[in-house]
N, C-alpha and C positions, 0 to 999 in steps of 0.2 A: 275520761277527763270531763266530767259535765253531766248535768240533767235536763232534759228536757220535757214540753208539754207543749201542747195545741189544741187549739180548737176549730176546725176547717168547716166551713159549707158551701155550701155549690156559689160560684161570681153572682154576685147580687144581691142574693139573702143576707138576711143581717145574722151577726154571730147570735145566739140566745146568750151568751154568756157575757160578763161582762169583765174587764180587764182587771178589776179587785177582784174579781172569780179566779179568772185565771193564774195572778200572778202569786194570792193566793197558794196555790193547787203547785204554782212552781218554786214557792219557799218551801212544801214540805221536801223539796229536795238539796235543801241547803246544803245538806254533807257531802252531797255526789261534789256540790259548785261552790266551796264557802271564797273564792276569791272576787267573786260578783254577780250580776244579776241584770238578765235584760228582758224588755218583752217588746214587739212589735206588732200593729204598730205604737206608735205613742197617743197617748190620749189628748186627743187633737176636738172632740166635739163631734168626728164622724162614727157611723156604728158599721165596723168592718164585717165583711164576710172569711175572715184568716186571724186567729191571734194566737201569737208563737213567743214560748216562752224560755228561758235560759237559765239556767246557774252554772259560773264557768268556775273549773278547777285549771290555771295558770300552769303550764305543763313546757311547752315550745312557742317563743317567741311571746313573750308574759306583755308584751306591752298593749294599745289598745287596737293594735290588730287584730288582735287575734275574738275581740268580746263579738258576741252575740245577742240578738238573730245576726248575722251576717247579711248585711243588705249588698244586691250586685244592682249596680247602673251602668246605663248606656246612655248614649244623643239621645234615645227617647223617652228617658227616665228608668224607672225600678226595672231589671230586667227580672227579679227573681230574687228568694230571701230564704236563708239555711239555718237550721238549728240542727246540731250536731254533736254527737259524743263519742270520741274515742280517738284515734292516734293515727294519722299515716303514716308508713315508714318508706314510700315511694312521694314523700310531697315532692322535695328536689326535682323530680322526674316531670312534676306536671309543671311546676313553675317553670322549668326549661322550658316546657312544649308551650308551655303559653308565651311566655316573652318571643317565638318564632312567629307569631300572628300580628297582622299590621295593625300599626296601632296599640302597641300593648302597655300595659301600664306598667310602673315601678313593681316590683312582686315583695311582698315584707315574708318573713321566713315564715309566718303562720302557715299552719296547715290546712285551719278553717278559710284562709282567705284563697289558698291551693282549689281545696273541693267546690268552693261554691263557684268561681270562677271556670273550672273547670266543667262543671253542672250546666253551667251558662251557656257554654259552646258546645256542648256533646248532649247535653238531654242526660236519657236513659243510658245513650251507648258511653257513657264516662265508667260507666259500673266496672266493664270488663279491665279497667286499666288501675286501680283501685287496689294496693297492699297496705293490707291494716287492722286496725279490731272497728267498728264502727257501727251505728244507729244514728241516721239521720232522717227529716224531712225536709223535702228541696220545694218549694212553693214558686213554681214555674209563672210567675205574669206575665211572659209574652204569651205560653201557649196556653195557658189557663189550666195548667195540670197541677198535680200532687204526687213525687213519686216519695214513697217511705222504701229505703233499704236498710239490712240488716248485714255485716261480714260474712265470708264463707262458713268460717267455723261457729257463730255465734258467739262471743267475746262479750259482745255487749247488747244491752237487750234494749226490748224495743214493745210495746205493750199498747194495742189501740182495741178499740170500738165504735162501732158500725151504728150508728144510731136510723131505723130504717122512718123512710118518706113518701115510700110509693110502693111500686109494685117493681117485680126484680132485681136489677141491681142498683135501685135510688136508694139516695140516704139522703136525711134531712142533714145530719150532723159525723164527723168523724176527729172523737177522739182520741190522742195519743198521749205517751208518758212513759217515763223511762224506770219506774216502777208504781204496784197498783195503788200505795195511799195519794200519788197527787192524781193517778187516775178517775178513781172511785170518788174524790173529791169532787171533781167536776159529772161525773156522770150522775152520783145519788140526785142531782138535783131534779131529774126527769125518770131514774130507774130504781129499783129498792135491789142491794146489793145482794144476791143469795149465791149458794153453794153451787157447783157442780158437781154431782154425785158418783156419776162415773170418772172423773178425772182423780176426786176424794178416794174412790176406789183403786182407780191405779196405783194412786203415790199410796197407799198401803201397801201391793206389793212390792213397789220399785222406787219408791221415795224421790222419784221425783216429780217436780211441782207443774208441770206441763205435762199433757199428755196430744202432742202434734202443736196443730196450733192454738188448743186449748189450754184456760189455765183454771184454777179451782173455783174461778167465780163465772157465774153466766154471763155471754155476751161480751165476755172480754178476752180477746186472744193475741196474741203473742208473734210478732213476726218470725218465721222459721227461720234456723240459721242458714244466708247465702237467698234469702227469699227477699224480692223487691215487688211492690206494688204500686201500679201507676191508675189514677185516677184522673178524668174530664171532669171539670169545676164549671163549665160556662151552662147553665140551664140546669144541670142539677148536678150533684155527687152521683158520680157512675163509674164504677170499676173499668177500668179498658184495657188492663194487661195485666199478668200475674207472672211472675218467674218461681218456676219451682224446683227448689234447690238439689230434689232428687233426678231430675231430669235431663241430669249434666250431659256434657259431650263424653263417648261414652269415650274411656282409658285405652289409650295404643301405645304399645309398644314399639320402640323407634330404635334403629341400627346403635345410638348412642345409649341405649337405657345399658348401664352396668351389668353385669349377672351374674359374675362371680364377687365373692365375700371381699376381695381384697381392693377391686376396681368400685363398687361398691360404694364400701366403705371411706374412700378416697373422696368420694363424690359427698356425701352425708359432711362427712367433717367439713368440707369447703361450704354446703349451705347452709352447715348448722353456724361457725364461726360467722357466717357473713349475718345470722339474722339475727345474734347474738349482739355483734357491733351497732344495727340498729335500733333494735330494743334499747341498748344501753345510751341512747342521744336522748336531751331534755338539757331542758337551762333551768331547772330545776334538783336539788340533789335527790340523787338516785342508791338505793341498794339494792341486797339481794338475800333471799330468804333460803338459809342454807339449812337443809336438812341432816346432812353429812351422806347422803344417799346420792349417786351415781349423775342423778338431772344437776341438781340444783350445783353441786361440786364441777359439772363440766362449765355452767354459766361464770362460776366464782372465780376456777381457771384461767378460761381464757381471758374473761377482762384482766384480771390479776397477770398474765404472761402481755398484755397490751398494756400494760401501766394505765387503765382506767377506773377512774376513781369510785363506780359505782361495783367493784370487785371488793373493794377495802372495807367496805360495810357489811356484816352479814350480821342476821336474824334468827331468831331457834324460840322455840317454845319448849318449856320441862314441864313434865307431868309429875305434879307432887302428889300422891297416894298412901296418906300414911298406912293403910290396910294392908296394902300388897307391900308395903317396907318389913311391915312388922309379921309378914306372914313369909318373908325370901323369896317375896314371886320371882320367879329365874325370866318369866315372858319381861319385866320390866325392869329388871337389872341392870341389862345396857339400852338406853331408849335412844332416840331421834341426837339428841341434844348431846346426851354423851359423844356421841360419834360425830357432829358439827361441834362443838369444842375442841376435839382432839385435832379435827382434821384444821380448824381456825386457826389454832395454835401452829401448824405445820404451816399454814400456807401467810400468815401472820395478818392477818385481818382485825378490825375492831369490832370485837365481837358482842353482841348480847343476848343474853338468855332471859325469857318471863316466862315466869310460871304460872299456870293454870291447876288450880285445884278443886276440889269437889262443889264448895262452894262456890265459887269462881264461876265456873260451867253452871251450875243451874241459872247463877244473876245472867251473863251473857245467853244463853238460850232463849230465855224468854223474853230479853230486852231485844232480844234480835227478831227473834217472830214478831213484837211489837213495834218495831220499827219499818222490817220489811212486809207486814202484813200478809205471808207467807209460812209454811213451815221451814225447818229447817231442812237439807235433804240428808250430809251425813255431818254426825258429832264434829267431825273434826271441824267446820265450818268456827265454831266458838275459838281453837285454839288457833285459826289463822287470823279469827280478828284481833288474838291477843298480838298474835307475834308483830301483824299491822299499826294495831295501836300505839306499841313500841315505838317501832318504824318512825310512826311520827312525833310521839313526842319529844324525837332527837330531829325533828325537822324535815327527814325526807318526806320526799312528795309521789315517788316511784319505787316497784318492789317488782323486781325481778322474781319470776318463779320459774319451777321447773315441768309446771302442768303442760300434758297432751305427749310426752317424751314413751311413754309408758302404750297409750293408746294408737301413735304414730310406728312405733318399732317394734309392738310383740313385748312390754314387758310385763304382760300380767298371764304370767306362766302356769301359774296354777289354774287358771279360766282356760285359758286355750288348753296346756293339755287334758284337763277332761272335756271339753269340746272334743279335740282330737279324737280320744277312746271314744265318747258318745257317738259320733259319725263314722267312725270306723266300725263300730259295732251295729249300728243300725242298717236295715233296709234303705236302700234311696229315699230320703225324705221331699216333700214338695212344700211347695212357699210357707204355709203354714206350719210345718212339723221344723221347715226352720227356724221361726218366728217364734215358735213357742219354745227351743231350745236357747236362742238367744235371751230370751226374758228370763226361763228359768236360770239361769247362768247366774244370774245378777239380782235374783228375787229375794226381799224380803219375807214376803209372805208369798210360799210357792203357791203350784197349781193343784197341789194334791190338799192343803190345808185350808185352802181362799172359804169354800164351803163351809168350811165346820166350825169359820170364825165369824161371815157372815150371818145373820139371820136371813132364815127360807126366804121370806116373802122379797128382800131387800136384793139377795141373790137374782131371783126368780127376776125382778124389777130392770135389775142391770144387765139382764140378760147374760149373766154369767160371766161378767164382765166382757162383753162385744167388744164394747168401744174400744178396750185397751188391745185385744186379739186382733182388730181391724187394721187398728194404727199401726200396728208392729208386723202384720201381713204385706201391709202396703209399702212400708218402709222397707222391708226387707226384699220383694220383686225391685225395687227400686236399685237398688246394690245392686242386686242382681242384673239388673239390665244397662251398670255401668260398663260390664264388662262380659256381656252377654257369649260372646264366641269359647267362653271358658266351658270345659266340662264340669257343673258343678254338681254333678253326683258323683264325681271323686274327692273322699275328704279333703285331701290340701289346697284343692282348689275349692270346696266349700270352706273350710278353716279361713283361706282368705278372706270370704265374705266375709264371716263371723270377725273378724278385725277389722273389717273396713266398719262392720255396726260400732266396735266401740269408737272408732274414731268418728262416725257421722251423729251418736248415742250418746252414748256414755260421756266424751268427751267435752259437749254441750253442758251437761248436767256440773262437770265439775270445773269450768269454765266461768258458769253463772258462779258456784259457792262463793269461787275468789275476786270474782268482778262485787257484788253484794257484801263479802266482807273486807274490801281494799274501801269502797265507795262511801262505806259506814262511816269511815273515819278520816276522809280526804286523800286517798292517794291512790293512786294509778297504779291496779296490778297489772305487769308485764308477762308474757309469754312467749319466749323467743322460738320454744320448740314448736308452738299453736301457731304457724305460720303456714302463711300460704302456698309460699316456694317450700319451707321445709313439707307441705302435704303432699304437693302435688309431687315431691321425687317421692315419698316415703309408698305413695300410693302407686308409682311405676316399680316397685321392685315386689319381686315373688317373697310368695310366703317363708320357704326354706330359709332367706338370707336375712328374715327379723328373726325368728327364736328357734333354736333346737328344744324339741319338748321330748318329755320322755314320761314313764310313770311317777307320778307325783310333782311334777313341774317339769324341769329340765331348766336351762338358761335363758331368756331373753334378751332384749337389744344390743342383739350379736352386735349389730353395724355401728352403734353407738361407742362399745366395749372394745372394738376393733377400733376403731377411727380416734380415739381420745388414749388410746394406751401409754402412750407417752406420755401425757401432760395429768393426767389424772392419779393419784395415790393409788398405789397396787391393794390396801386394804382394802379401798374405798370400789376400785372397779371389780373386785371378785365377794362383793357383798351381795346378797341376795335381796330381791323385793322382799319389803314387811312395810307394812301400813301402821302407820303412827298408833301409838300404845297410849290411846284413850280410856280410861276403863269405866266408859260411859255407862256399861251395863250396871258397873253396882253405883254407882252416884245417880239413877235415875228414879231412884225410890222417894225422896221427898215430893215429887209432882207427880206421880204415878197417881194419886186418889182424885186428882183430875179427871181422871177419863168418867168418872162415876156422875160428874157434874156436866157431862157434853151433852146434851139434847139431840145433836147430831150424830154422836156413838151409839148411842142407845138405839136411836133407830136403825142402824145400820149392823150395830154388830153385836152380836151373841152376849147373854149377860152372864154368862160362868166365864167367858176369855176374858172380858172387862173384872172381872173379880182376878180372875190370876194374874192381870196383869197388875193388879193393887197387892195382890199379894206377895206375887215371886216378879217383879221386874227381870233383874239378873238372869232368873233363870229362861224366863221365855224374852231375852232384850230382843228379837226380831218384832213379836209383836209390839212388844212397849214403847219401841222407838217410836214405829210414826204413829199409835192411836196417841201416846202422848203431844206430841207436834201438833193431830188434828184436835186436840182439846185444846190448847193454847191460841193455835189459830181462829177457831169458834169465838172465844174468849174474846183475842180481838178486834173481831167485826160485830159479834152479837151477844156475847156473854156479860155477865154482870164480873165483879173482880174476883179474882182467883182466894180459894180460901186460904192456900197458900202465903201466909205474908211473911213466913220469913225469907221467903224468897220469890216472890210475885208481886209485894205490894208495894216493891221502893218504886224508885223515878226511875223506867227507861233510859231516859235522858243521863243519868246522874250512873248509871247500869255501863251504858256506852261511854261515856267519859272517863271508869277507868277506875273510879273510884272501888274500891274495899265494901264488901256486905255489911262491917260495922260500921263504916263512914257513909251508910245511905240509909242505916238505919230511923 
């Protein structure tokens, strides 16, 4: 719900920036916040050492409670000031606990006036009490601190840099933003914006745009998800505590955890409906993005079996391909959309369908890399912002989804069972040989090709890509040491790990798509399955009781499949995962001669793979995907205009709004 930005230096120092800088840097975030705009402090004649910026998107409790910064006072003035984005679904719980303290004040239903009040009295230890998606910075004046937190799961992002002013860990300057163009805004003015090479390297094999706390540009990194950092402001900017979010308490096992399929599943249904019912709260209208697939149909259900109105709305994207019509493709015969109309009809919703076509997809691709200054990570990202944009131009403000159901319960069957076979068939692997099976699981560009698409010297440079082999080393002992007492040189108990990666992994990644394509267009994507309580049971129960695997797949979210039987379409619960039927491969040939104009391709990657990917997209689409993305992305920070103008030279702006390729002509 909101964008943020700031400019923090140590108590004393003056800000370098100044509040038309700033506010500025926090208009280019007007989509995240089009219902208003604040910044603190106000431009009084004094030159602050804090200036914190806002765009609020009006979610819960719309009136002017709820705006931002959020300033808290005491008897002894300012106690402290919060800029904040994203959604409690435990406020009620803090406003209780606060109105028990003497002295308390009237509590207005907002959420932001919940947190920062709650920040007020508790400091850092408020974190632990905290259900929700969120990125805030709390600007502590009594005690002269800075803490930035980020959610468990990473929901919502949170993007700073360290500007350094001495020696260890001073900084002259720290700033933040809630994504990188109001970032880069403010920093260009003291740093020149470049690449990171090995991060560029990553999101080649794995497409996505972080790599730990790194992101594709230098010097600018990314709060991890469940990562909080508290900073001393009095004498100068000085890190004094980090949390890190792999370093959890580690998982026990307790006489109440379930273990059989049936008790279970019992358990799942009670925390999935309960997170369901609060996802679905807002004073704002709300729906739901129905895929006709297993997640999004249990959300559409249960509100719909509760007479709640944000059940009655559903959403669907169609893929029009006149190629594959006129050629019988049988993969796109029945798509997404068929199968959420059918089931709409059954469950009687007001339903609507937009389509996405070839055209469509190139405009949205590229207006989106130029707006989020980013690549893109997967195709689909373009047809969630259609379905979104819909969304609102029927006025809703909220969209229910069905992400993290898939990554929380075992349902990407076909990954884990050849995991399965791979660890069943190997030797005892150790930290690294699981690290490297994790990545390849999920690689774009594997480990056997990286070589032969990089150029020697570029390779040789990146040492082989280290950085990404490091991160995913270190990540993966970290799982592993949640739950250390396990034998995990027995496959089912390494298989666990390898799920618990895509829920601490993978999950993040597809998290961001839908936070950056909901935010594009003003509305607030939802995630009832991406919850806290729904992790923490998903993550007490054994591997056997999310998916039975076999050769070639087998079934997934047994406990889900078990637990909704009743309320769910018999077609709908014995449907197999399939991933939306984009046929991004053959629509990605008009911007394909891009890569030949990357300055940055060139240096980095081989010029016969740059040639076939101009020539045969379709056929090699692993690599064309992200070397396209990193030529667009170039494009936007340092490139001249794309030669592409029938589909790179309209308006962004006019891109995002919805318009037609001929009405932006």
């Amino acid at each position: 719900m909101c964008g943020i930005v700031g400019v923090i230096t140590a108590l004393g120092n003056a800000c370098a920036w100044s509040h038309e800088e700033v506010a500025r840097a926090r208009d280019q975030l007007a989509h995240r916040g089009p219902d208003g705009a604040g910044l603190w402090p106000a431009r009084d004649g004094t030159t602050p050492h804090a200036l914190l910026g806002h765009r609020r998107l009006s979610i819960v409790d719309r009136s002017p409670a709820g705006a931002q910064p959020c300033v808290v006072r005491d008897r002894h003035g300012i106690a402290g000031v919060l800029i904040y984005n994203g959604e409690l679904y435990n406020a009620g719980e803090l406003r209780a606990q606060l109105a028990l303290q003497p002295g308390s004040l009237h509590a207005p239903r907002s959420d932001t006036w919940a947190l920062a009040h709650h920040l007020a009295t508790h400091g850092a230890d408020a974190l632990s009490s905290l259900r929700g998606m969120f990125a805030f910075a709390w600007l502590d004046v009594r005690r002269d601190e800075l803490l930035l937190a980020r959610d468990p799961l990473g929901i919502k992002p949170l993007l700073y840099c360290e500007l350094a002013g001495g020696q260890g860990t001073q900084h002259a300057h720290l700033l933040l933003a809630s994504e990188l163009p109001a970032l880069v805004s403010l920093r260009e003015k003291v740093l020149p914006t470049l690449p990171d090479r090995a991060v560029v390297s990553a999101y080649m094999s794995t497409i996505r745009t972080t790599l730990g706390e790194r992101t594709l540009l230098q010097g600018v990194r990314t709060l991890l998800p469940g990562e909080a950092r508290q900073y001393a402001l009095r004498g100068q900017l000085a890190l004094r505590r980090a949390w890190e979010p792999w370093r959890a308490p580690r998982r026990e096992r307790h006489a109440s955890t379930p273990d059989s399929l049936e008790a279970a599943a019992a358990r799942v249904g009670e925390v999935v409906r309960e997170s369901i019912v609060l996802h679905a709260e807002a004073d704002a209208p709300v729906c739901t993005m129905l895929s006709g697939g297993l997640d999004s149909t249990i959300i559409a259900t249960e509100l719909l079996r509760r007479g709640h109105a944000a059940g009655q709305h559903t959403y669907c994207a169609r893929v029009e391909d006149d190629a594959a019509q006129h050629a019988g493709d049988a993969a796109t015969a029945m798509q997404d959309a068929d199968y959420a109309h059918r089931l709409a009809s059954q469950l009687g919703t007001r339903h609507r369908e937009t389509s996405l076509d070839a055209d469509g997809f190139l405009v949205r691709w590229s207006a989106m890399v130029q707006a989020l200054g980013t690549p893109l990570s997967t195709p689909n990202e373009a047809a969630i912002f259609e379905v979104l944009r819909a969304a609102g131009e029927d006025g809703h403000r909220v969209a229910l989804s069905g992400e993290g159901a898939d990554e929380l319960f075992g349902g990407y069957t076909l990954v884990l069972a050849g995991l399965s076979h791979a660890l069943a068939g190997a030797a005892a692997l150790d930290v690294r040989g699981h690290a490297r099976l994790a990545l390849e699981s999920g690689a774009w560009m594997g480990e056997a090709i990286k070589p032969q698409v990089l150029q020697a010297s570029a390779w040789r440079d990146l040492g082989e890509d280290h950085a990404l082999h490091a991160w995913a080393s270190s990540t993966f002992a970290d799982l592993l040491a949640l739950d250390d007492a396990a034998p995990h040189d027995q496959p089912q108990h390494a298989l666990g790990t390898h799920l618990r990666w895509q829920r601490r992994v993978n999950l993040a990644g597809l998290l961001h798509r839908l936070d950056t394509a909901s935010m594009l267009v003003g509305i607030e994507g939802r995630t009832p399955f991406a919850d806290l309580r729904v992790l923490e049971l998903a993550e007490s129960l054994p591997m056997h009781l999310h998916a039975r695997l076999q050769v070639g797949a087998g079934v997934g979210k047994l406990l889900l499949r078990s637990a909704f039987a009743g309320q769910v379409p018999r077609e709908t619960l014995q449907r197999s995962k399939a991933s939306f039927p984009l046929p991004f491969q053959r629509w990605m040939a008009p911007l394909a001669p891009l890569v030949l104009e990357s300055d940055l391709l060139r240096e980095l990657v081989r010029e016969p793979v740059l040639a076939l990917v101009v020539s045969r997209p379709a056929e090699h689409w692993n690599l064309a995907w992200p070397l396209i993305n990193i030529a667009l992305w170039e494009q936007r920070w340092w490139g001249r205009a794309p030669a592409q103008a029938a589909h790179s030279a309209r308006s962004h702006e006019a891109a995002l709004a919805g318009h037609s390729p001929t009405q932006m002509g």
